[in-house]
N, C-alpha and C positions, 0 to 999 in steps of 0.2 A: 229198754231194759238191757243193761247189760250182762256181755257173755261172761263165761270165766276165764276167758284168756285177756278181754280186755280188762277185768278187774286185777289179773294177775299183773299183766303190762304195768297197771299202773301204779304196783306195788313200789317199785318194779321189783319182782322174784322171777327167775326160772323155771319152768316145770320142777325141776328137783327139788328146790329151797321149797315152792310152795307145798311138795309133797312128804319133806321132811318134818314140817310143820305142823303139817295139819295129818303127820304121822299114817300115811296112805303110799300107795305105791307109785310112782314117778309114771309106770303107768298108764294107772288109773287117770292122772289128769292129764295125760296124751290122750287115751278114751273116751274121754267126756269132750273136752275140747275139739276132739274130730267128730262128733257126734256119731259115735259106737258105741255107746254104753246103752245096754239093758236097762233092767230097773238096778237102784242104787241102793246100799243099804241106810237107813237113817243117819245111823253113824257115821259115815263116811258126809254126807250132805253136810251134817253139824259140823265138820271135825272142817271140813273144806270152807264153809263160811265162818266160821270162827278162826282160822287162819288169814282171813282175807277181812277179815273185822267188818263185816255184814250178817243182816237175815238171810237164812238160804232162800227167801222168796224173791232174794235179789238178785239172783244169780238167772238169766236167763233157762238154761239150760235145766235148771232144777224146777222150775215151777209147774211141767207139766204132772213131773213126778210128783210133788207135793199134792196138787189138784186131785190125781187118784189116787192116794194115801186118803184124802179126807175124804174121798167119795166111798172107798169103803171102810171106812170107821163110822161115816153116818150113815151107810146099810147094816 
């Protein structure tokens, strides 16, 4: 699975292009990419895989966040 820094690599975009994009803060995908980010808001998930023209279940670093999104909507 890949990260989002190699998906971005092989845009190829820079942190900022990819973050102007996907209308987020430059940041935030410094954040996620160093593996500090908390939980994420959905929007930001969509907003970063539709920048990168994938599902966010593609992105490595976002599937665990997905996984308990759906664990508790099916509680």
């Amino acid at each position: 699975m890949p990260t989002l820094e190699q998906l971005r690599r092989q845009k190829p975009l820079t942190q900022r292009e990819l973050a102007e994009t996907a209308g987020v803060s430059e940041n935030t995908i410094w954040v996620i990419e160093n593996g500090r980010h908390g939980a994420l808001r959905p929007r930001v998930i969509r907003a970063i895989a539709t920048a990168l023209g994938v599902q966010p279940a593609d992105i490595d670093e976002f599937r665990p966040l997905l996984q308990r999104e759906q664990g508790r909507l099916a509680a």
